[in-house]
C-alpha positions as CSV (number, residue, x, y, z in Angstrom):
1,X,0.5,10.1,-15.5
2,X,3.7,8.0,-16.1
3,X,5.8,9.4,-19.5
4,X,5.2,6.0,-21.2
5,X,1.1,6.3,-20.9
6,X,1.2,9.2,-21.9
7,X,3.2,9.7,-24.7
8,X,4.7,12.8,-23.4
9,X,7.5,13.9,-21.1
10,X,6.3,14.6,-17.4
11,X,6.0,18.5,-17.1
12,X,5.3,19.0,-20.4
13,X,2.2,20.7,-21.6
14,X,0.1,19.4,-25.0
15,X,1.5,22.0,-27.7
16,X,-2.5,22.2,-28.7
17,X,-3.8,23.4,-25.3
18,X,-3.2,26.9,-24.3
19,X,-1.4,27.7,-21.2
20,X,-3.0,28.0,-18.2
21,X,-3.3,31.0,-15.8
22,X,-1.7,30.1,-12.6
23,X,-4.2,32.3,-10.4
24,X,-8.5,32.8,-10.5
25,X,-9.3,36.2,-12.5
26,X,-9.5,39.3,-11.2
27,X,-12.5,40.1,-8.1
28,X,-14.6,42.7,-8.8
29,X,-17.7,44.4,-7.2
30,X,-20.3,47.0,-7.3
31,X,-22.3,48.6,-4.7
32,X,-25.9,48.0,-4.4
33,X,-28.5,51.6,-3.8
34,X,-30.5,50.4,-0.7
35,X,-33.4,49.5,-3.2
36,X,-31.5,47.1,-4.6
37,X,-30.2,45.5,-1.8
38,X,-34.0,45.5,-0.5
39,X,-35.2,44.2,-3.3
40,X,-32.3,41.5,-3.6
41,X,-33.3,40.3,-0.1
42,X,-37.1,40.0,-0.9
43,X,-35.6,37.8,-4.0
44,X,-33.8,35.7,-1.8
45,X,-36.6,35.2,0.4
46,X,-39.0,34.0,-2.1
47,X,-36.2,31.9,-3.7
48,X,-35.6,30.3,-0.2
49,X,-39.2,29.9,0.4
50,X,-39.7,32.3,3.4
51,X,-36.6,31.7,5.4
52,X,-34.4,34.7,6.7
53,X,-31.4,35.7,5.1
C-alpha cells in the first residue's frame, strides 16, 4: 500500500501488532500402535462413506 494511504512508511510494521515469525512452527509427530492406526482407518472409512483409504 502506497506510504500516503497508509499513513505509514513502506516496510514499517504497526508498533501495536506483534512481530511476525518468518517460518510455520515447529512439525511434530507421534507414532500410532497398530490399533490405532486400525481403528483410525475404520474412522476414515465411515467418515468417507465406505471408500478406501
Amino acid at each position: 500500500m502506497p506510504e500516503h494511504l497508509s499513513g505509514w512508511p513502506d516496510g514499517h510494521s504497526l508498533p501495536a501488532l506483534p512481530q511476525q515469525r518468518q517460518t510455520g512452527p515447529r512439525s511434530e509427530s507421534v507414532e500410532l500402535t497398530t490399533e490405532e492406526r486400525d481403528a483410525f482407518t475404520e474412522l476414515a472409512r465411515q467418515l468417507g462413506g465406505g471408500r478406501g483409504v
